[in-house]
Every structure is written in structure tokens, then in C-alpha cells.
C-alpha positions as CSV (number, residue, x, y, z in Angstrom):
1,X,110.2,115.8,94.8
2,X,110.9,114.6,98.3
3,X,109.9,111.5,99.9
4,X,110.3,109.6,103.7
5,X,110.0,106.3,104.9
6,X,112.5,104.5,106.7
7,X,113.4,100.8,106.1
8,X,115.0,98.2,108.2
9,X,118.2,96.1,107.9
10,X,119.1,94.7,104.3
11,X,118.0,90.9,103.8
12,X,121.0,90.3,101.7
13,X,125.0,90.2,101.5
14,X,126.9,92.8,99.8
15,X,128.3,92.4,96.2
16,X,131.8,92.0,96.4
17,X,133.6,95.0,95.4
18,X,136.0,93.2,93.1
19,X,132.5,92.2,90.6
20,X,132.0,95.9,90.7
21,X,134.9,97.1,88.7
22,X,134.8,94.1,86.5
23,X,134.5,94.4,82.6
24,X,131.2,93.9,80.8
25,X,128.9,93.3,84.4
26,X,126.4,95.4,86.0
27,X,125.6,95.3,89.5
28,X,121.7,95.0,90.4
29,X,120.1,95.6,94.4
30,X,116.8,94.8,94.3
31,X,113.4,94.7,95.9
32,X,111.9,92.5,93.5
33,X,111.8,88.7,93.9
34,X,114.1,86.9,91.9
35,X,111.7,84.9,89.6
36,X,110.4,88.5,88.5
37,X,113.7,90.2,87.1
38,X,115.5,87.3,86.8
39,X,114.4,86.3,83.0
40,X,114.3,89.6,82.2
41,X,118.3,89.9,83.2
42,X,119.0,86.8,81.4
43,X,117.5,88.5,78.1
44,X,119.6,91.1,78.2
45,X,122.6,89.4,78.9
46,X,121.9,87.3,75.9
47,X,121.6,90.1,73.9
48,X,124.4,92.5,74.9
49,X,127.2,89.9,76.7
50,X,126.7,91.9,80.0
51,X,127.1,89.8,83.0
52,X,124.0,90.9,85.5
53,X,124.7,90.3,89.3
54,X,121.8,90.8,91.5
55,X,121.5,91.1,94.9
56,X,117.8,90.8,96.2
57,X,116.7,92.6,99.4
58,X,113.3,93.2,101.2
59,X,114.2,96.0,103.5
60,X,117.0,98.4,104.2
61,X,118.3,99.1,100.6
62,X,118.5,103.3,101.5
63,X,120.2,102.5,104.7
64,X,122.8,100.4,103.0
65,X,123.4,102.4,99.9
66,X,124.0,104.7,102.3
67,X,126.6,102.7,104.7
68,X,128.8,101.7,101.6
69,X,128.5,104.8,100.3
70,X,131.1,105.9,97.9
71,X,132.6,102.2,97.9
72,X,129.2,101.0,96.9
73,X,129.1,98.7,93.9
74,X,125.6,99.1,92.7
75,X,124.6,100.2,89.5
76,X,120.6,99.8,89.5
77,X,118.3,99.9,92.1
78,X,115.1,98.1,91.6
79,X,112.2,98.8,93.5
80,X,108.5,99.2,94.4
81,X,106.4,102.1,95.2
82,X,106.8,106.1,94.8
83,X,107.4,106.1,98.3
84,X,110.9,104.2,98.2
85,X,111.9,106.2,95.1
86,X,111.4,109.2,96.7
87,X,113.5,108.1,99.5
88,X,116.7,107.5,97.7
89,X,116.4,110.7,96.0
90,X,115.7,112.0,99.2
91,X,118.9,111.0,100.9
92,X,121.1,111.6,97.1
93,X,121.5,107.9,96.9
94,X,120.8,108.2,93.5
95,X,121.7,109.8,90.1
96,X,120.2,111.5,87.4
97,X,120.5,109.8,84.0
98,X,119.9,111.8,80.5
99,X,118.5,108.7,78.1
100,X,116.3,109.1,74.8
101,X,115.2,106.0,74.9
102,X,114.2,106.5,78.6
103,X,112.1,109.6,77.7
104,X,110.8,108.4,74.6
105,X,109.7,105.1,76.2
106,X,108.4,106.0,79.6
107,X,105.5,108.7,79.7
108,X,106.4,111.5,81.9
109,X,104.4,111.6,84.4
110,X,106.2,108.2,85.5
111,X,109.5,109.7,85.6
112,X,110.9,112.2,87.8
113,X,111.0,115.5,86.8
114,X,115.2,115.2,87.3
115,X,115.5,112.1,85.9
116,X,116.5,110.9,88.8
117,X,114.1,107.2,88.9
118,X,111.8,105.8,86.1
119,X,108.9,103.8,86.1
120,X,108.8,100.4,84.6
121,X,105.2,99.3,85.7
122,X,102.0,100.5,87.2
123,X,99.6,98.9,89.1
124,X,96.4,100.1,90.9
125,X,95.4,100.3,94.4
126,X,91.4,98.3,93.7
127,X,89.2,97.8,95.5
128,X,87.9,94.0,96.1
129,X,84.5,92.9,97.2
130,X,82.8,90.0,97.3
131,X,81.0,88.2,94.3
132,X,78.0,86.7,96.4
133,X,77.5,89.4,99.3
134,X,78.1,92.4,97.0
135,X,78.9,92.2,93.8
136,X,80.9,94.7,91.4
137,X,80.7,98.0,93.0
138,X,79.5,100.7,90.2
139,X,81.2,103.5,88.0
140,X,80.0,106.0,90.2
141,X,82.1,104.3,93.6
142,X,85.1,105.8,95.1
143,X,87.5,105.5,97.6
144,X,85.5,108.0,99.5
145,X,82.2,106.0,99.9
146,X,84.7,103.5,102.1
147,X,83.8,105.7,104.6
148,X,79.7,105.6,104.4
149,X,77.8,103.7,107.0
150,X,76.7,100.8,104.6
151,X,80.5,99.5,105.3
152,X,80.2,99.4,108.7
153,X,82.2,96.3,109.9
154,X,82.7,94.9,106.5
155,X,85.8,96.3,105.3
156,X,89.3,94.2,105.4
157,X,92.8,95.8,104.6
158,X,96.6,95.4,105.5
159,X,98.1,98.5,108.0
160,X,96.9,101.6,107.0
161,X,101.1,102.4,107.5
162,X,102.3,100.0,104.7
163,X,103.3,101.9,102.0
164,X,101.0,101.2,99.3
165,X,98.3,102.2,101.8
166,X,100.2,105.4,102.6
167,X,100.4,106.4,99.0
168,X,96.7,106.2,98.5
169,X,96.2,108.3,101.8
170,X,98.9,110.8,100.2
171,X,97.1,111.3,96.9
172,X,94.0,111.8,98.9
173,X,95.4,114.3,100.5
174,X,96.6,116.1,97.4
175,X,93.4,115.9,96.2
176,X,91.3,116.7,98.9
177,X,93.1,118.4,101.7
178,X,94.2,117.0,105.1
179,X,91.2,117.6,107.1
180,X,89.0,116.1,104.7
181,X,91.0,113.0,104.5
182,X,91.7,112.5,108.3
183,X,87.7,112.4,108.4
184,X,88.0,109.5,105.8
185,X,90.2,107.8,107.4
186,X,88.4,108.3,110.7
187,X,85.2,106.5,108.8
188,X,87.4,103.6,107.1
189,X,88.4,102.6,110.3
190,X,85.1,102.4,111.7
191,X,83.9,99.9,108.9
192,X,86.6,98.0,109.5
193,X,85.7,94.1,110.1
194,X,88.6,93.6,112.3
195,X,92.0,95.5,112.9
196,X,94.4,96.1,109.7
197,X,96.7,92.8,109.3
198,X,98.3,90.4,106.9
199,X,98.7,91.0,103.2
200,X,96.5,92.3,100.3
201,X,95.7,88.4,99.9
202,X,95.2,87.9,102.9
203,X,91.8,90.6,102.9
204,X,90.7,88.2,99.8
205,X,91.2,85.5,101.7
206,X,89.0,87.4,104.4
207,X,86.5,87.8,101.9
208,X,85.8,84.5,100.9
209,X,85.7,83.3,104.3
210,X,82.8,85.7,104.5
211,X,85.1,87.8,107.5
212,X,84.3,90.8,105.5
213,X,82.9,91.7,102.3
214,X,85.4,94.7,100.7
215,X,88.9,95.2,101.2
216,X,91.6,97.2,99.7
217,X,94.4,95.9,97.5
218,X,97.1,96.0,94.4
219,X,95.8,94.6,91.0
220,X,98.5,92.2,90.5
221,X,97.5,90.5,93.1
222,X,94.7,89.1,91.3
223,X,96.5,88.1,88.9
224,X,98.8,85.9,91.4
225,X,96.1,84.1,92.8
226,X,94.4,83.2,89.9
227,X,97.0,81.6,89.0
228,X,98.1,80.1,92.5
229,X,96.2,76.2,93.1
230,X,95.6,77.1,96.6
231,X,94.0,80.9,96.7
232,X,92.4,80.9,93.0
233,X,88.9,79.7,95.4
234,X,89.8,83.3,97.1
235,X,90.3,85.1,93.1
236,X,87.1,83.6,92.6
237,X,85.0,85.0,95.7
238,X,85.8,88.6,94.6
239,X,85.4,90.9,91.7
240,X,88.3,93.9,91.1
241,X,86.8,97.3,91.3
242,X,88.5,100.5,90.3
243,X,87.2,103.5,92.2
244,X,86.9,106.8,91.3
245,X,86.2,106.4,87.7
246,X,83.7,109.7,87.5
247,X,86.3,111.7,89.6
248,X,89.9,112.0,89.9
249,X,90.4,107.8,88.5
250,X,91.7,104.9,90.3
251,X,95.1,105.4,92.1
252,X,98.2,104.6,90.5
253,X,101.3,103.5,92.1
254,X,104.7,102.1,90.2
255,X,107.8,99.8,90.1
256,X,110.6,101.7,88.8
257,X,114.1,101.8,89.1
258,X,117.3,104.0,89.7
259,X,120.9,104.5,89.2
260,X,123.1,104.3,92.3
261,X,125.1,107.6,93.0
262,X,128.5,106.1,92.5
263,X,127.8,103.4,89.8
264,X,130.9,102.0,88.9
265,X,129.5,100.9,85.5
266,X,127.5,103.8,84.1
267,X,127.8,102.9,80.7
268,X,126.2,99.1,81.0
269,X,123.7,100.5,83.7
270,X,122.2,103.3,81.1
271,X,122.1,100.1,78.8
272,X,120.5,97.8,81.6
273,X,117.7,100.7,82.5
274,X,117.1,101.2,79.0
275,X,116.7,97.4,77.9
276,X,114.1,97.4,80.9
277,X,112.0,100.3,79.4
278,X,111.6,98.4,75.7
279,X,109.3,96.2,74.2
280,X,111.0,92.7,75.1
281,X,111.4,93.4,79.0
282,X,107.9,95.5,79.4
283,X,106.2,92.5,77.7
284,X,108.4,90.0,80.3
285,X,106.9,92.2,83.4
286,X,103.3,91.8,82.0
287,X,103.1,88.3,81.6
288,X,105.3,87.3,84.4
289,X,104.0,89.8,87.5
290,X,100.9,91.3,86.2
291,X,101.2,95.0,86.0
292,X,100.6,97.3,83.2
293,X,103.8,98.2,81.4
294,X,104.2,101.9,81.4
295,X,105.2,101.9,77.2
296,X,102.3,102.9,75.5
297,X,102.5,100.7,72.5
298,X,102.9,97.2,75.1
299,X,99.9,95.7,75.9
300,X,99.3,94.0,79.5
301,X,98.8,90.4,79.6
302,X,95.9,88.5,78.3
303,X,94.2,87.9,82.0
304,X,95.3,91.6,83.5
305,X,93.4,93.2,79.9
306,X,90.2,90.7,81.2
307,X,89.5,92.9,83.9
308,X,89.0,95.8,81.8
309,X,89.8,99.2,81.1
310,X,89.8,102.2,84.0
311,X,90.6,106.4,83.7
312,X,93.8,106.3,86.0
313,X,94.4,109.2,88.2
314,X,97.1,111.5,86.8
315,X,98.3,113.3,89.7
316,X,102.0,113.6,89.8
317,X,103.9,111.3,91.9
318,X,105.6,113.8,93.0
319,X,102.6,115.1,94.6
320,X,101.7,112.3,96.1
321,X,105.6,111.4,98.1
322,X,105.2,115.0,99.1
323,X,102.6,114.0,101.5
324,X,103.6,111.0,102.7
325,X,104.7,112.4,105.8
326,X,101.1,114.0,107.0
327,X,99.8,110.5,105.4
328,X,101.3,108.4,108.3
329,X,100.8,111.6,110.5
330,X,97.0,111.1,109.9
331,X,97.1,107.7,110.4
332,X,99.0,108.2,113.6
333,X,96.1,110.2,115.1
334,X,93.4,108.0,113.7
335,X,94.9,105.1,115.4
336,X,94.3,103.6,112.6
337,X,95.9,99.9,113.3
338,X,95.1,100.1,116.7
């Protein structure tokens, strides 16, 4: 399993050293927003007397594990995306970890095959498109009919180079070959409405200002503006999709987590990881962010459940962070945000 990507400077300060060799504590760097893990670390505090700190970071996490090195004080590594999970086993940031609990909770195709990161949610990469202009697209579309001439200038997305757009261009090409894919994405960008920008709310946002009419994003992002006063009119303009369902299923991506190479608290990070995985934390994710826990027997929330059921695709993640590197290749020669 190897993986690429490189991420900028780290949008946080350092835990101190001294927190890292303290008794009963665990040390937390994450990419997820504090309102997300926050409860959940709480909880388990509550339950086990082990004193969570957290440092939260948007970019540079490899680079800085990587600068502290064997000094570091981290424990667990949060994160989103194969893609970053591949990179810190890529550069042996991280550590493998043997855990029953771990395999018995978390299928396997959501952990790495040297137990090296788990998963701790999925979410899809859907397809949006507008209530009035289009309506739901059918159980026969798929991410390749983006490409078809009855697009032409209506599709929206963010940079074809952000990573949850690079993992769907590397599990296309897993499944379908390079060549075939850089004609896709030769045929996306020619239905695009304008040139790739903003966020995955910001295409929904698109939509409803009738900019476009389909655009590409994660399924929790529903979910967030549904629930948001100003962009639940945008929720509202759209129906979720989930391509692929007669072929290969609707693309899967993860949050997941890691233990740092030199954990100084190996015993109350195994504990941390595993508390994550079970009922009470999985449930916390679902309600709080919602994904779609990845234990079998917890179900996602109420609203997430409303959108129904989909066939995933089951291609290894592996697979798909092998090719991220001809992904962003392809989408290099494309020109695809240009």
C-alpha cells in the first residue's frame, strides 16, 4: 500500500513534550474540526480517566510528524481520506497496531492490510443535481455518463486535484485503465459550467443559483446543510445521487486514524483507537458529522438512513492510493482546473 500527496505547513502549535510522557494522557493530532472529535474524547475520558490532548491541524501533519520525528509526542493521528493515510504509511510515520477489537469491529477492507490505519467512517463521493432542472438521476447512471454531451456546460465541482476528487479519479483508474479514464476526464471538463473552484457546498450552492445543474460531492455534506439556516435553501434545490449502482457501486472514501511511530503512550492510544471503533463513539460520528460508521451492527443517523440505501464499491483502498499519482498525472495533462 503506498500513497503521495504532499501537504503544507501545520495550522497548529506542537504539544509540549512534557504532556507526552505524562501518566494516564494521550496525545491526539488531528485533521478533524474540534466540534467533531471533541465529545467523542470527552466520553472516553469519562469512562477510562485518560486525559485526551488534541492538537487540530488542516495541513502539514506528515511534514511535521516528520520534523519532530523521534521526539514527537503524538499518539493518534486523525484524519480524512485514503490519500493522507497512505501518506503517513508512506513516509513510516506510523505504526502497526495488533487489536481484536480493531479487527473484530472494523471490516477489512477498511483497514490496511498491515494494520497500519483503520477506518472509523465512510462517506460517498455523490453525485448532486438539481430537483427542478433534472431531477434524481436513475439506477442505471454512473460516473462515466459525466462525460456524455447532455452535460455539456452544466456540471459544477471543486479542483479536480483536491483529494477527494483524486481518489475518485484513482479508483477509476483501477477499474478502468488510464487511457480510458484520461478520456473521462477529458469529457468532464468539457461539461463543466465554469472552471473547478470552491467547496463541495459551494457546487450546491451553484446549483440552486441555477449556475449549473450537477456537481460532484461528499454525502455528509448534505447532511451539514440541511441542517445549516443559511444553505438548507441550497439542500433543498438538489437530490443525492449514488452512481454506479448496476456496475462497480458508488465510490467510497474514509476517515480513519493511525498510531504515530514513536507514541509515547502505546498502551492508552490502543485504548483511544479502540474506544473510537465501538458502539458509543461510531454512534457519536453518525449523529454528529454524518457519515456511515464502518461497524456493521451501528446504524447511520436518522437523516443520512433517509437518503437510502446504495451497493458501495469494494475495491480496496489500497488500490485506489496506488494510483493516486497517475490520478493527478491525468489531471495535469487534462488541464483540468485550467
Amino acid at each position: 500500500m503506498k500513497k503521495l500527496l504532499t501537504l503544507s505547513a501545520l495550522a497548529c502549535a506542537t504539544i509540549a513534550p512534557t504532556a507526552a510522557i505524562a501518566a494516564e494522557e494521550v496525545n491526539v493530532y488531528s485533521y478533524r474540526q474540534p466540534f467533531l472529535v471533541e465529545p467523542m474524547f470527552n466520553e472516553f475520558t469519562k469512562e477510562t480517566g485518560i486525559k485526551v490532548n488534541v492538537k487540530f491541524a488542516k495541513k502539514g501533519l506528515a511534514e511535521k510528524l516528520a520534523q519532530e520525528g523521534e521526539y514527537s509526542p503524538a499518539d493518534v493521528i486523525l484524519t480524512v481520506d485514503i490519500s493522507r493515510l497512505s501518506e503517513l504509511t508512506k513516509k513510516d510515520l506510523v505504526q502497526a497496531v495488533e487489536s481484536n477489537v480493531l479487527e473484530k469491529n472494523i471490516p477489512a477492507q477498511y483497514q490496511d492490510t498491515d494494520n497500519e490505519w483503520f477506518a472509523l467512517t465512510t462517506r460517498t463521493r455523490s453525485v448532486y443535481s438539481s430537483r427542478d432542472r433534472v431531477g434524481r438521476l436513475g439506477e442505471d447512471f454512473t460516473y462515466a455518463d459525466l462525460a456524455k454531451p447532455e452535460f455539456k456546460g452544466k456540471i459544477c465541482t471543486r479542483s479536480g486535484k483536491h483529494p477527494y476528487n483524486v481518489s475518485l479519479v484513482s479508483a477509476m483508474i483501477a477499474h478502468k485503465g488510464e487511457a480510458e479514464t484520461k478520456q473521462w476526464l477529458e469529457g468532464v471538463k468539457a461539461n463543466l459550467a465554469r472552471k473547478p473552484q470552491g467547496n463541495d457546498r459551494a457546487q450546491v450552492k451553484a446549483i440552486k443559483e441555477g449556475l449549473c445543474d450537477v456537481s460532484l460531492g461528499n454525502s455528509y455534506y448534505l447532511g451539514k446543510m440541511v441542517n445549516d439556516k443559511e444553505q438548507k435553501a441550497w439542500a433543498d434545490a438538489v437530490y443525492i445521487n449514488f452512481p454506479n449502482q448496476e456496475t462497480t457501486g458508488t465510490h467510497v472514501n474514509i476517515s480513519g486514524m493511525a498510531m504515530a511511530k514513536y507514541s509515547p503512550n502505546k498502551e492508552n492510544a490502543v485504548k483511544l483507537m479502540e474506544f473510537l471503533a465501538g458502539n458509543t463513539a461510531q454512534s457519536m460520528y453518525a449523529e454528529v458529522n454524518y457519515e456511515y460508521p464502518v461497524k456493521a451492527d451501528v446504524k447511520p443517523s436518522e437523516l443520512v438512513a433517509s437518503w437510502g440505501e446504495f451497493k458501495a464499491d469494494t475495491i480496496s483502498l489500497d488500490a485506489i492510493a496506488d494510483h493516486h499519482e497517475a490520478a493527478i498525472k491525468l489531471l495535469d495533462e487534462v488541464k483540468f482546473d485550467l
